[in-house]
Steps between C-alpha positions, in 0.01 A plus 500: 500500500616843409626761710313755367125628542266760312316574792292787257531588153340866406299484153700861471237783453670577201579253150860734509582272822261234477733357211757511719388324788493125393821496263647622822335223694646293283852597524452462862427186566732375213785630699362374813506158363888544369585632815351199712625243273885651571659294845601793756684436825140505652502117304813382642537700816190550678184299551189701357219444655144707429332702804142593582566693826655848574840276634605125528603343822756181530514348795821255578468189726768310674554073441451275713857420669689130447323192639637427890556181649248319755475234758246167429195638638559843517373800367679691230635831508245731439612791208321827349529690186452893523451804311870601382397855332243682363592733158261704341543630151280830387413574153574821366301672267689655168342734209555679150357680245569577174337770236389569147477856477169608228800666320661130436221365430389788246828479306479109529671461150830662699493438819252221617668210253824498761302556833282198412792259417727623806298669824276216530767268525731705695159502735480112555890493488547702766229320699746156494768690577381657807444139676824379368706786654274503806613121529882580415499818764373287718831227527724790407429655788442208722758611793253761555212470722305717251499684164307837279417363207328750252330689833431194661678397796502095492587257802786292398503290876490175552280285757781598748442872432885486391596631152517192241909457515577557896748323675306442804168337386328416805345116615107517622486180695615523857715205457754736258364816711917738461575330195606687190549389110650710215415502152727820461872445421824656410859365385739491174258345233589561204847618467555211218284205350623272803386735767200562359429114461553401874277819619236339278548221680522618849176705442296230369651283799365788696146487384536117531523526842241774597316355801150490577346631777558229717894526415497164227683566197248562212686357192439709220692538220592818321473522129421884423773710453408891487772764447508842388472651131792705566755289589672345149778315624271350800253422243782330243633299824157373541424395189830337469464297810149386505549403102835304536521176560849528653675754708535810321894587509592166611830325386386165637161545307287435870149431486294830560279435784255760387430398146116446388406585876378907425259687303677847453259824560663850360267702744419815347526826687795313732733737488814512737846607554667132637400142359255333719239248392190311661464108485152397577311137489178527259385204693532704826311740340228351404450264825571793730287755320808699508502774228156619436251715256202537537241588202238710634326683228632484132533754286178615473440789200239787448459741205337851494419806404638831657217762406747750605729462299363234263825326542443101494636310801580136568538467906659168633489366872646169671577372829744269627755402756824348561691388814675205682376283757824315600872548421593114511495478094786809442828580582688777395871526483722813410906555440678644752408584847151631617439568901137406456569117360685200616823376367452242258 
């Protein structure tokens, strides 16, 4: 099902729009349909989900612990499971407009061929685009506890009310109650191809051996690897190592541990001054509910008549929301030393 909705079309008043309105339409919704057909980051990085309140709760629950022992006739240990976190998500409402002035449309010979080919597009375009770089802002800025994004100020907490990278990611259960985790590191990555290979390793070992809530190693395994589209040497290292079957630089030809193990994301709009990269486990992701969009409304257009000016406008509204529920999918590591992370 489309993303898109005509919630009203206007028969316009006058036939100098009215022939407008539905070869417009028509552009519309053929770009809508491009647009959804194209895989974003929203496909591979975040589970979308559709909405039909104001905000989405996720509530986390702990596992039962491991069986104990018991004598013949004896009762058996009694155990619990309880609440872990509670994360709510809130949609945020977005809108545009866009105009055909009676001028345009009078000299439609000139002017009006271009506008309908291009601003329609550029309309639904730039609808996709907003929930992509919502979703990308998001993780770029994941070692803060928040975020503006276009005049919207958008909770980027986890369950723990911690930012999503933190080094001190709390426990819920009173049996872990002082207990930290990190999924925020530091240390010399990628100063050749052999560095950067063993920090792969040692993050996805990381991530491996993220604990639950009752402190039992969950067992995922990493196979997203996001850096930043600024970074070309990073970016030629990683390409290098997760496409070769041996050791990249190696004069005894070693297997390459990481080969066939990653899916490489470019993330758009990650820009930074020192090479760092995130490793995260799409499996984690998914199970977890880790990464998370919401669909609330979707883009939703109306078409009138200004009788002021007699310009023709085409208004567009949506709604949606994005956030993270638990950090136990994600880890984050960056060159160099950073006072807020752990040493890798």
């Amino acid at each position: 099902m489309s993303e898109f909705i005509y919630s009203s079309m206007v028969e316009a008043n006058t036939p100098l729009f009215g022939k407008f309105v539905h070869p417009i339409k028509a552009l519309i919704e053929d770009e809508s349909n491009i647009c959804q057909q194209n895989k974003s980051i929203l496909d591979v990085l975040f589970n979308v989900e559709k909405s039909n309140r104001y905000a989405e709760t996720v509530m986390g629950e702990s596992d039962f612990d491991t069986f104990h022992s018991k004598e013949e006739g004896k009762e058996a240990s009694p155990d619990t499971v309880k609440k872990t976190f509670s994360k709510t998500i809130e949609h945020v409402e977005f809108g545009k407009e866009f105009t055909i002035t009676r001028k345009m449309a009078d000299d439609a010979k000139f002017g009006m061929g271009a506008n309908m080919k291009n601003a329609p597009r550029k309309f639904t375009r730039a609808y996709y685009k907003t929930r992509i770089k919502l979703a990308a802002q998001a993780l770029i800025n994941g070692t803060e506890k928040s975020m503006d994004f276009n005049g919207a100020t958008v909770d980027l907490t986890t369950g723990d009310e911690l930012a999503l990278f933190s080094s001190a990611h709390l426990y819920s259960t009173d049996k872990m109650k002082g207990q930290t985790q990190s999924n925020y590191f530091y240390g010399d990555l990628t100063s050749d191809s052999a560095t950067f290979e063993e920090a792969l390793g040692i993050l996805a070992n990381k991530v491996r051996n993220f604990k639950d809530e009752n402190g039992e190693t969950m067992g995922y395994t990493a196979d997203v690897l996001i850096i930043p589209c600024n970074r070309p040497k990073l970016e030629m290292m990683a390409k290098k190592i997760i496409g070769s079957e041996r050791t990249t630089g190696s004069h005894n030809n070693d297997i390459n541990t990481q080969y066939g193990n990653w899916t490489l994301v470019v993330l758009d709009g990650w820009e930074v001054d020192k090479d760092q990269f995130m490793v995260m486990s799409s499996e984690a992701n998914e199970n977890l509910l880790g990464n998370m969009f919401f669909n609330r409304v979707p883009l939703d257009i109306t078409s009138d008549i200004d009788k002021h000016t007699r310009n023709m406008f085409w208004n567009g509204y949506c709604r949606f929301g994005v956030g993270f529920t638990t950090w136990k999918h994600i880890a984050l590591a960056v060159d160099g030393e950073v006072a807020e992370a752990e040493a890798i």
